[in-house]
N, C-alpha and C positions, 0 to 999 in steps of 0.2 A: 504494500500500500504506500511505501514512502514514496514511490518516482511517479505515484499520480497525485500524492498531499501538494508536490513542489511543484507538479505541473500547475497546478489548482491554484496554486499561490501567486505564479507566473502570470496566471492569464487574467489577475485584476488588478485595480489600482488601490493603492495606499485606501483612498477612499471609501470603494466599495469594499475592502478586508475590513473596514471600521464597521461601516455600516453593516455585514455580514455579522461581527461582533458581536454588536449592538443586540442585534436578533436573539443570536447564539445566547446572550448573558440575559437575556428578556425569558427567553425558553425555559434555560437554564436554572430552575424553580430552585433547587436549593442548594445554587451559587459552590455546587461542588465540582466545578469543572467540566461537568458531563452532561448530557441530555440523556434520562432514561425513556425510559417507555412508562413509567407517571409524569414524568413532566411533559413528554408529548401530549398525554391522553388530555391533562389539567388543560394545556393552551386549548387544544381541538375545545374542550369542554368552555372555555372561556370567550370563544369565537362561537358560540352555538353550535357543534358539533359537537355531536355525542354519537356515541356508539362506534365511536373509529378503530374500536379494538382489532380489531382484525386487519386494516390498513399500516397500522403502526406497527405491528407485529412483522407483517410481510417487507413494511422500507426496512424492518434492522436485521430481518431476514436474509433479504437482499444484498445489504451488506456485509454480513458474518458479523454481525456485533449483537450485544445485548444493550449498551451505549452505547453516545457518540461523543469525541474530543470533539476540540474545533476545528483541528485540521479533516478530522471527516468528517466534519459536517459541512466543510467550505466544500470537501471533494464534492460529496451529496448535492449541496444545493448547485454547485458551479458546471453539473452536467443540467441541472433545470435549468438555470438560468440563461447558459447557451442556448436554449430553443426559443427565450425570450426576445425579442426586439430591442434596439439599443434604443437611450430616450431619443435620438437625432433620425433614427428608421420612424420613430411612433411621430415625431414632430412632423417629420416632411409629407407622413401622409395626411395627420391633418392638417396641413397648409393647403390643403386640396380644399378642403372642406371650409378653411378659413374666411366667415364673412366682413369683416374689418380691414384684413391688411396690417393685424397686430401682431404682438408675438402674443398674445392671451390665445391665441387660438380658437377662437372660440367659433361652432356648426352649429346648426341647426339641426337638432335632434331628430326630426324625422325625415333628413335628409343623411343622415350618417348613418340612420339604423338601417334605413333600405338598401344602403349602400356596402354594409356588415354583412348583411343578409346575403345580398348580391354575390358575396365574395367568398361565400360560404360559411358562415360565422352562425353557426346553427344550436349555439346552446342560450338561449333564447332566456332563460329565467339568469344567467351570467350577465350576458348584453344590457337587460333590462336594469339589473341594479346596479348597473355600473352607469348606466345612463341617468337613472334615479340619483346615485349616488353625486353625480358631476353635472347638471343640470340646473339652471333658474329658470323661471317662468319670469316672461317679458309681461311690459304693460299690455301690450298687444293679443297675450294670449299662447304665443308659441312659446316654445323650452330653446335654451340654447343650454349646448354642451361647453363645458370649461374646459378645453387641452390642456389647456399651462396650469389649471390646479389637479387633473388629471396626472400630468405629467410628472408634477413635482409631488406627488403621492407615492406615483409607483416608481420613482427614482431611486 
């Protein structure tokens, strides 16, 4: 496991190892260096998630552990998060969608949902509260979607 801990280490910046930290010592319930599988089950439990027993069991499965340090938890999340989009991938596509000409980024919600859909974006109760979640209602009556709080969310 060591020459993929250091690859894992390699492939992000100062920043993102903090912010990976950050997570890692949030999870990390009782600040013993480790993630078990209580303190996974607690977060899932404290995200409204219950009943993950059996998901949690199979990611440390997966990995041969019964913990995690942080070096394999960077390894763990740093093969997720490569399938993730970089914020400058998420930005330029909604610069598409951008009614202003700001950097707020900000669409028109029922022009970005159709256009999700279009593209194949088919888990529809996800979409929805992410929309919900990133979203004002104008005087006017439409919703506009916020990129740039969006974005600086999932940063």
């Amino acid at each position: 496991m060591e020459r993929s801990e250091s690859a894992s280490f390699s492939q992000f910046s100062n920043d993102q190892i903090q912010k990976i930290r950050d997570v890692f010592q949030f999870i990390d319930d009782g600040g013993d260096g480790k993630i078990s599988k209580s303190d996974l089950l607690k977060t899932y439990a404290n995200l409204g998630k219950n009943g993950m027993e059996s998901q949690v069991e199979e990611m440390l499965a997966s990995e041969k552990v019964t913990e995690l340090s942080f070096p394999e938890f960077l390894t763990l999340i740093g093969g997720k998060l490569t399938e993730f989009p970089d914020e400058q991938e998420m930005a330029d596509a909604l610069r598409a969608f951008d009614r202003d000409g700001t950097n707020e980024l900000n669409a028109d919600v029922i022009d970005l949902r159709q256009n999700l859909r279009d593209a194949g974006f088919e888990n529809t109760a996800v979409l929805e509260a992410i929309l919900k979640q990133f979203s004002t209602a104008q005087l006017s009556g439409e919703r506009i979607f916020k990129g740039r709080k969006f974005l600086d969310t999932v940063e």
